[in-house]
C-alpha positions in Angstrom: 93.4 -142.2 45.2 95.6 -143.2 42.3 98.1 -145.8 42.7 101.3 -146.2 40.9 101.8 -148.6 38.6 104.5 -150.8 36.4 106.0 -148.6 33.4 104.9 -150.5 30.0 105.4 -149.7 26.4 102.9 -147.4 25.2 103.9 -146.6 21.5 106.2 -146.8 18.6 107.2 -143.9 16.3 108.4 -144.2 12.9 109.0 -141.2 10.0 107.7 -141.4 6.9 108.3 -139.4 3.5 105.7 -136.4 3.9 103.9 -137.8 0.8 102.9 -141.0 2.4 101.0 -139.3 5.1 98.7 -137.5 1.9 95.1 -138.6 2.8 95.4 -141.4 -0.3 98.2 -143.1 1.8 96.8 -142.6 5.2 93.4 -144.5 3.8 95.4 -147.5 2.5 97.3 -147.3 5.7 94.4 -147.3 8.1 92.5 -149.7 6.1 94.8 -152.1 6.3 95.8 -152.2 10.4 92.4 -151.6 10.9 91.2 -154.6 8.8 94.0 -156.9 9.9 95.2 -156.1 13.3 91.8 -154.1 14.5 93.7 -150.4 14.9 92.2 -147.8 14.8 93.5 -143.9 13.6 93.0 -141.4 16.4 91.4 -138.5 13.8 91.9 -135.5 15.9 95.9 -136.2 15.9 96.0 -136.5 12.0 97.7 -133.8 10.2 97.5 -134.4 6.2 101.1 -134.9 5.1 102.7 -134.4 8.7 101.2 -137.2 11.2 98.6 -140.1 11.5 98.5 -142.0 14.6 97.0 -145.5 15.1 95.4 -146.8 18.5 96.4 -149.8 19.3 93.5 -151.6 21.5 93.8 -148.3 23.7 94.7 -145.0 23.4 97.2 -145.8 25.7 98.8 -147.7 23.3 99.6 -146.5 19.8 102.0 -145.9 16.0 102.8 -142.6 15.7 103.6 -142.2 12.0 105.5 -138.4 11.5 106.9 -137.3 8.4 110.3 -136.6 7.9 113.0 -135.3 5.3 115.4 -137.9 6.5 112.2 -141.0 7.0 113.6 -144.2 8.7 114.7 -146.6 7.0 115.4 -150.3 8.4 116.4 -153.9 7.8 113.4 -156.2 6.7 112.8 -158.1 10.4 113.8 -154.9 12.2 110.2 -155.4 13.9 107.9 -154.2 17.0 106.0 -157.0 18.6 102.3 -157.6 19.9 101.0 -160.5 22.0 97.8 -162.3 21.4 95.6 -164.7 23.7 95.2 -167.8 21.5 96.8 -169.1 18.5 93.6 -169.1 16.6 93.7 -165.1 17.1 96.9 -165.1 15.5 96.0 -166.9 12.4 93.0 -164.7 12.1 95.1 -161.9 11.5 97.0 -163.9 9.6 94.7 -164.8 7.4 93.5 -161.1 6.9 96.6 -160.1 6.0 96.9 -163.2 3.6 93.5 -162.1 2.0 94.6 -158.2 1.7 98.1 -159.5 -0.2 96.2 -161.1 -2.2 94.6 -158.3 -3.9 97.8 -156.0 -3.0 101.6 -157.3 -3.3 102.9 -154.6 -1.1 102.2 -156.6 1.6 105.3 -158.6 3.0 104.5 -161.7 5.2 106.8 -164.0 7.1 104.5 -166.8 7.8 103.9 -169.0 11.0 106.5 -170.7 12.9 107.0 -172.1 16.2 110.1 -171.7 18.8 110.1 -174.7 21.0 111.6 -174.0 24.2 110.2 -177.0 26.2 107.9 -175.4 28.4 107.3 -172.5 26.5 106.8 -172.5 22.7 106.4 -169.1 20.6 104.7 -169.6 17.9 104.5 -166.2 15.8 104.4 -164.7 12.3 105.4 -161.0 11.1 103.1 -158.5 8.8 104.5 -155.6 6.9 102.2 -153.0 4.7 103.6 -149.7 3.6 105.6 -148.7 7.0 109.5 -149.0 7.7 108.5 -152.0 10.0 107.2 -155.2 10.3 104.8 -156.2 13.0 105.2 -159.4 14.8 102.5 -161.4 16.4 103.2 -163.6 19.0 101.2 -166.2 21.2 103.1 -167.8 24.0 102.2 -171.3 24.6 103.2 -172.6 28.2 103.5 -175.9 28.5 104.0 -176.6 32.3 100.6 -175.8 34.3 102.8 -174.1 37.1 104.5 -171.8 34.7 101.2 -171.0 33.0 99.6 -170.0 37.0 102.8 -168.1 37.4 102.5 -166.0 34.4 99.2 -164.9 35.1 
């Protein structure tokens, strides 16, 4: 018997020109969110120059890439956000995608900081490569052990 469950986020769509879907693009695309964030592409959704799709951990959760005549187009933090378990996760991928702009300048970067909010910090970074938006990883630190009980 299934049971019901709490609606969550699933995916995030953006449009690209049709050209950066062309299998060239798609393999510097899926290299890098594979090799950075651990994504994978879904094969039997890709269409060459019309859609790639990335699983995200699941295939519950997922980019849809789609092209477009009109592709978006967005202000540099304009961002979709992922959570990690420990701050040494986070500067993993950080450093991944430090090491792939190293060798490839199209990578944009806003680097580590921390929000202090007393109990709770949020330390967090955001990672761009070749899509209208950036990606930012988050770890929540809680810093009261009743909050931290509560949140799991």
């Amino acid at each position: 018997m299934k049971t019901d469950r709490k609606p969550r986020f699933n995916h995030v769509a953006m449009s690209l020109p049709a050209d950066m879907l062309s299998a060239a693009h798609r393999e510097e695309i899926v290299r890098f969110y594979n090799e950075v964030f651990g994504w994978e592409e879904i094969p039997m959704l890709t269409e060459d120059q019309r859609r790639l799709v990335l699983s995200v951990y699941t295939t519950e959760q997922f980019v849809f890439l789609i092209a477009d005549d009109s592709p978006m187009t967005c202000p540099r933090l304009d961002h979709y956000g992922i959570s990690v378990a420990t701050e040494a996760e986070l500067d993993r991928m950080l450093d991944r995608a430090k090491a792939f702009q190293r060798q490839d300048d199209r990578v944009d970067i806003i680097d580590k900081k921390v929000e202090d909010h007393s109990v709770l910090a949020i330390t967090s970074c955001y990672i761009r490569y070749l899509l209208p938006m950036m990606v930012e990883v988050q770890w929540w630190e809680y810093r009261d052990q009743a909050a931290d009980a509560a949140r799991n």
